[in-house]
C-alpha positions, -999 to 999 in steps of 0.1 A, spaced: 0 0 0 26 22 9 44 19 -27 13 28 -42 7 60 -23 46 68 -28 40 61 -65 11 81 -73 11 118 -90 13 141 -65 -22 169 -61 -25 196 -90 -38 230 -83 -74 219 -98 -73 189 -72 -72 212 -47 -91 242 -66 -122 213 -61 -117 205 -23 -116 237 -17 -149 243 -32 -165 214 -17 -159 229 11 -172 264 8 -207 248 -2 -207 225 25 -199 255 48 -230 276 26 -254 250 33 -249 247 70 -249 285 72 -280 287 55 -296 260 79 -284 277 108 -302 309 98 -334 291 89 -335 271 123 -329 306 141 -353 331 120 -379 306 117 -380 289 149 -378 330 166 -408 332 147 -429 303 154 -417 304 194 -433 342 195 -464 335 170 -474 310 196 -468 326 230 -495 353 239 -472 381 263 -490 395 295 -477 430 292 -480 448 263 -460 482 255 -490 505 238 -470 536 238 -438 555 251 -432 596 254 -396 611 264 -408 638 284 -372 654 290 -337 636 295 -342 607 318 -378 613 316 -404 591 302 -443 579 300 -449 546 294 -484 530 286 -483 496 289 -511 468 293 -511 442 315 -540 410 316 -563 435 297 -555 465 320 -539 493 312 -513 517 331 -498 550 326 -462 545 340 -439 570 345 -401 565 351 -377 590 359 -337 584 364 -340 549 373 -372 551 393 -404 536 381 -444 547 395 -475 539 385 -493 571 375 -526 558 368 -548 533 360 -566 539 323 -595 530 309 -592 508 272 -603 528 242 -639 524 230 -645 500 197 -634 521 167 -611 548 188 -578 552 179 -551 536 200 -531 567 197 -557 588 209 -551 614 234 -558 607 270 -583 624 287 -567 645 321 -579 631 353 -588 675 359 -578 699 380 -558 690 409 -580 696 442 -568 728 462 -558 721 499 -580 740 525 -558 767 545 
């Protein structure tokens, strides 16, 4: 076996030329899988899972300074958060059939003045 191993032509340029490409397909193809098991199983995992808490709508106020409507079983909070603190503002009530998301919300009024 040896002799005919030591006796053989040695590899030309288009031997190798070939395993090289055999090997960049081979590396194509598992790239390719790899991105459709990842994108397509991202997919399917969120399409199934209903969330709990739903963001609805976010407004910077001022550096550091935001308000947050979110949703949470059906409910829906106004949440404000302010360098690194987080409070609930107030409960709101869902829009009506046919009202805009997006819709302004209503102010609760005039804060009550405090006797003297």
């Amino acid at each position: 076996m040896l002799a005919t191993i030591a006796s053989s032509t040695p590899p030309t340029w288009q031997d190798y030329a070939l395993t090289f490409g055999q090997m960049l397909a081979a590396l194509a193809v598992m790239a390719a899988a790899a991105w459709a098991v990842a994108h397509l199983g991202r997919k399917r995992l969120h399409g199934r899972r209903k969330r709990r808490i739903n963001l609805i709508d976010k407004m910077p106020l001022e550096r550091g300074r935001s308000l947050w409507l979110v949703e949470l079983d059906g409910q829906r909070l106004l949440i404000g958060s302010a360098h690194g603190s987080v409070r609930l503002v107030r409960e709101v009530r869902s829009p009506k059939r046919g009202q805009d998301e997006k819709a302004p919300i209503p102010s609760p009024g005039p804060e009550p003045s405090e006797a003297p």
